[in-house]
C-alpha positions as CSV (number, residue, x, y, z in Angstrom):
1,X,-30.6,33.4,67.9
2,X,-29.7,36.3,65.3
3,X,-26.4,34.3,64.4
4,X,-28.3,31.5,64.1
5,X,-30.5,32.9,62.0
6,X,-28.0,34.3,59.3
7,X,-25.7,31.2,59.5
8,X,-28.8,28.9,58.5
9,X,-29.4,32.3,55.5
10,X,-26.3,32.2,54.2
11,X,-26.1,28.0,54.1
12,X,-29.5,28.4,52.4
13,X,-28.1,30.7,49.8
14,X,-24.5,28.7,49.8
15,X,-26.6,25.3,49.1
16,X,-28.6,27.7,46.4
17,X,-26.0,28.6,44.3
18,X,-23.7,25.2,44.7
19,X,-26.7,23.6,43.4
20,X,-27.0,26.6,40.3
21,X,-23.5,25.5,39.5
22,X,-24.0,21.7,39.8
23,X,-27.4,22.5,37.1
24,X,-25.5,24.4,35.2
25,X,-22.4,22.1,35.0
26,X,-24.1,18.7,34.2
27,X,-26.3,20.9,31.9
28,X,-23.1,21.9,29.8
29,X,-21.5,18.5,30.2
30,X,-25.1,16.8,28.3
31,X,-24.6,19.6,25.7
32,X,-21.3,18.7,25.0
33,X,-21.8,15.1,25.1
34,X,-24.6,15.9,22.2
35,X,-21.9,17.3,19.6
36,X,-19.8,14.8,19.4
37,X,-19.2,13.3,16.0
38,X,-17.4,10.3,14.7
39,X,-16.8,9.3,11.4
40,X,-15.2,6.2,9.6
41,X,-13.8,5.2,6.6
42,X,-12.2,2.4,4.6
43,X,-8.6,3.4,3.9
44,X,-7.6,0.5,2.4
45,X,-10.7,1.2,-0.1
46,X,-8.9,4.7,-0.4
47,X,-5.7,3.5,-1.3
48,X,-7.0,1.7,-4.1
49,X,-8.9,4.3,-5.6
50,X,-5.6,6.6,-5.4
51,X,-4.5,7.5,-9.2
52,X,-1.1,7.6,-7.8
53,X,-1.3,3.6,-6.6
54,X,-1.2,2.6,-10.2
55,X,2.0,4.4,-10.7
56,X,3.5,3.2,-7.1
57,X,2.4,-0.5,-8.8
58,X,4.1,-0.4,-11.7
59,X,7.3,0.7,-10.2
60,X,7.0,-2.1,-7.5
61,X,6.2,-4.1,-10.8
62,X,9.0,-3.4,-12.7
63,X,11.5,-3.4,-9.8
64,X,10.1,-6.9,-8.7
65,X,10.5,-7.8,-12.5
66,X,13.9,-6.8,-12.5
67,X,15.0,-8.5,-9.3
68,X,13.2,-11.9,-10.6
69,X,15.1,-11.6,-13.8
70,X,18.6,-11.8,-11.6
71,X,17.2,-14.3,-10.0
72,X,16.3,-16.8,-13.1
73,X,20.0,-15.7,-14.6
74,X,21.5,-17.3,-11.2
75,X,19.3,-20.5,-11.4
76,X,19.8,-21.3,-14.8
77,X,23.7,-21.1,-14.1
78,X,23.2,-23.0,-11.1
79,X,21.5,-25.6,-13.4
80,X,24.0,-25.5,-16.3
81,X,26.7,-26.0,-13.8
82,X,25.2,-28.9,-11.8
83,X,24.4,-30.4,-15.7
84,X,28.0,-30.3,-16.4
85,X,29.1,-31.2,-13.2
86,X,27.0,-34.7,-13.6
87,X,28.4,-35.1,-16.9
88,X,32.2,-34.7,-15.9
89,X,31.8,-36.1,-12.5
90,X,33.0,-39.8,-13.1
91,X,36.0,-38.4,-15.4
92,X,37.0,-36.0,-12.6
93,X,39.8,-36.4,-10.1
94,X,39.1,-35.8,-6.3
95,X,40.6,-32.5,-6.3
96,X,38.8,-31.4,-9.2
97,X,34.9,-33.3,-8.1
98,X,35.5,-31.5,-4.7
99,X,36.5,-27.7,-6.1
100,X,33.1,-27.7,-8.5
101,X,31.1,-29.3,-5.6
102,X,32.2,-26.6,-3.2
103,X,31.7,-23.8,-6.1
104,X,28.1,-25.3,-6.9
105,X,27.2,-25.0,-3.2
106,X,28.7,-21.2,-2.6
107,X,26.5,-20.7,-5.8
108,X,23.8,-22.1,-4.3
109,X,23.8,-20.4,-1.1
110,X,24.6,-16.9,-3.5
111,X,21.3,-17.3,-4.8
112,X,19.4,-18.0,-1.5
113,X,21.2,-14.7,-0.1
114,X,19.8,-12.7,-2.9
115,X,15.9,-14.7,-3.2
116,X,16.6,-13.0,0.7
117,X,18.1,-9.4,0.0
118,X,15.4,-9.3,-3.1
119,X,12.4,-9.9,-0.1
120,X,13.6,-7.2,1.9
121,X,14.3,-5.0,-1.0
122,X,10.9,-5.3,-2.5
123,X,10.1,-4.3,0.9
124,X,11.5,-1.3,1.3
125,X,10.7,-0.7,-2.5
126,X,6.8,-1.2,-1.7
127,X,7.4,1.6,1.6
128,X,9.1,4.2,-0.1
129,X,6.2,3.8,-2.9
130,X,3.4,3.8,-0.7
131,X,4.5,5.9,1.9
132,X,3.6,9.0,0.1
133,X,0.3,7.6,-1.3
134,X,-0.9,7.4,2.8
135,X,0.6,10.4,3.8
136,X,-1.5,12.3,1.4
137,X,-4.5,9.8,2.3
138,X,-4.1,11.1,6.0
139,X,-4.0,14.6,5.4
140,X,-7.0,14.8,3.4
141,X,-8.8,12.4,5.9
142,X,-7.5,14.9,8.8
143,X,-8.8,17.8,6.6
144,X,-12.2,16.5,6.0
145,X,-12.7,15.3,9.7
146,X,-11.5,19.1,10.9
147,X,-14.4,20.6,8.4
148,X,-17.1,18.2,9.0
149,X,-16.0,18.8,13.1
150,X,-14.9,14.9,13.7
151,X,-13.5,14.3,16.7
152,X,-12.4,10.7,16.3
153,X,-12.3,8.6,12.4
154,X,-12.3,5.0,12.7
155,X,-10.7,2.9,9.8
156,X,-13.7,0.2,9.3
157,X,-11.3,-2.3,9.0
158,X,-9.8,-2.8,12.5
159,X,-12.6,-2.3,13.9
160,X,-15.9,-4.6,14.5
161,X,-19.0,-2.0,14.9
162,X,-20.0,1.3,14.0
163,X,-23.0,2.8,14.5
164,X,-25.6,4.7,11.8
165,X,-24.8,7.7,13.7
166,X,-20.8,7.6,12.9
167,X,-20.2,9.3,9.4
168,X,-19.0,7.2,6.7
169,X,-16.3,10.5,5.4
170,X,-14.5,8.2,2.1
171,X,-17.3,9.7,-0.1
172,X,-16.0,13.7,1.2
173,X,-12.4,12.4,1.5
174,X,-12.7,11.5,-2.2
175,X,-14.0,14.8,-3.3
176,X,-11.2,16.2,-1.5
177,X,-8.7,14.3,-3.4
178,X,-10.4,14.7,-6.5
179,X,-11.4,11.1,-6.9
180,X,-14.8,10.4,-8.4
């Protein structure tokens, strides 16, 4: 009966302190829950107010510019040739017609290669402008969320609700930046 006796004590005191560590668990697992931050931002609003976007622009600007140039040079060829093409065309021989008919249509298809080169190439262009512009975004967006103790920041554009309680961080990400 003595064996009994301790056996049901020491379950008593077992249950005891399983149940301490269960209080004491959920109790640190609501605390935590409670200090969880978000924040959000519109980086495409960031972008844009990026003093280093106008320069990135005007460089896309000039280099799309430059590239459209070529391409009006080719077209106005194209259309001088095909002019005097339909001019000479009845005064030709076969030989001759079929030569500038073959040389207007490699022309032609020059000048939808490069309208398709120029695409990707202002492409790539607009990347290796832009590409630093974000990068510096990011890091001061990572910055500000690490001091304000963020643990997630959403980009209000892809996605469809945040709540009062998620902190809108462009107005601090600015400051960082030096943006007023």
């Amino acid at each position: 009966m003595r064996n009994n006796l301790l056996n049901q004590s020491s379950m008593r005191n077992i249950l005891k302190v399983t149940l301490l560590f269960v209080a004491l668990f959920a109790g640190s697992i609501s605390a935590q829950a409670q200090t969880y931050k978000f924040g959000h931002i519109d980086f495409q609003q960031l972008l844009q107010v990026m003093p280093e976007r106008d320069a990135a622009q005007k460089a896309m600007q000039k280099h799309a510019n430059e590239l459209e140039s070529q391409l009006t040079n080719m077209q106005k060829e194209y259309q001088t040739k095909v002019q005097a093409y339909i001019a000479q065309r009845d005064s030709l021989s076969e030989a001759v017609r079929s030569a500038k008919e073959n040389d207007l249509q490699d022309l032609q298809q020059r000048i939808q290669n490069f309208q398709a080169v120029a695409q990707q190439d202002l492409q790539k262009k607009r990347e290796e402008q832009l590409q630093p512009i974000i990068k510096k975004a990011r890091a001061a967006v990572d910055a500000v969320a690490k001091e304000e103790g963020l643990i997630y920041v959403f980009d209000v554009n892809s996605i469809l609700y945040h709540s009062a309680q998620s902190e809108d961080i462009l107005p601090l990400v600015k400051k960082k930046l030096g943006i007023q």
